[in-house]
N, C-alpha and C positions, 0 to 999 in steps of 0.2 A: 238591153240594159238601159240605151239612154231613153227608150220609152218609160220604162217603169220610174226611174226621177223625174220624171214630168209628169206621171201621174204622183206620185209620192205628193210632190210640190204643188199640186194641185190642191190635192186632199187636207195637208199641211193650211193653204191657204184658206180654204172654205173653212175649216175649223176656228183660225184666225179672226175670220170673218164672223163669223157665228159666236165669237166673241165678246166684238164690237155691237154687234146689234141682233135683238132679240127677236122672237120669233113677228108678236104683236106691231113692231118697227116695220116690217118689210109691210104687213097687212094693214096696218092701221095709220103707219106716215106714208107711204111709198105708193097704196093704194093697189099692189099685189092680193090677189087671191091667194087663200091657203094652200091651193094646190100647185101653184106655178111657182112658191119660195124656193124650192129644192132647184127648180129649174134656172131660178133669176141666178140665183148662186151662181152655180156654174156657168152663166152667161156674164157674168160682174168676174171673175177669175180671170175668165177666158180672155178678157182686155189685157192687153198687155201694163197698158200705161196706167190701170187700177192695181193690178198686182205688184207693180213696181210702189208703187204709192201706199198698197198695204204694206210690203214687205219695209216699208221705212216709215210704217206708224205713223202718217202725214193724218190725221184723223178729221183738221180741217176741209183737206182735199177730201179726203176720203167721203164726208159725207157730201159735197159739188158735187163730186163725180157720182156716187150711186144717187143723188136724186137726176141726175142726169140719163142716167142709162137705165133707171128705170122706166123715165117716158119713152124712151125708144122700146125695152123689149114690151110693151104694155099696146105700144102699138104695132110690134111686129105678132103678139099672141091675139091682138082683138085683127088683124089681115087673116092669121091662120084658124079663127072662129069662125068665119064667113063663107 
C-alpha cells in the first residue's frame, strides 16, 4: 500500500509539473530532446529536495532547480549515447 502513495504522489507531482511548464519549455529553454521530456520528468520528481519545493509552489526555486538538473540529466543521457 505504502508503494502505491508513492507512486500516486509521484504521478500527482509530474502533472503538477506539467503544469508549470509546457512541453516547448523543457525543449526549447532546457535544451531536452522531445523524446527524453517524459524521462527528465521523472528524473526532476525523483529529487527529493525539487518535490518538496514543488509541492510548496516555490516557483522561483523551482525554476534554479530544473535549469540545474537539467545540465546534469543532459549529461548523464549524452554518457549513456556513447
Amino acid at each position: 500500500m505504502k508503494k502505491q502513495i508513492v507512486a500516486e504522489k509521484k504521478g500527482s507531482n509530474i502533472e503538477k509539473l506539467s503544469g508549470y511548464y509546457s512541453e516547448s519549455f523543457y525543449v526549447n529553454e532546457l535544451g531536452i530532446c522531445t523524446q527524453y521530456v517524459s524521462g527528465f520528468k521523472v528524473y526532476v520528481i525523483e529529487n527529493n529536495t525539487f518535490a518538496k519545493e514543488l509541492e510548496k509552489g516555490e516557483t522561483a526555486m523551482l525554476r534554479f532547480m530544473i535549469i540545474d538538473l537539467a545540465n546534469k540529466y543532459k549529461q548523464n543521457i549524452s554518457c549513456e549515447d556513447k
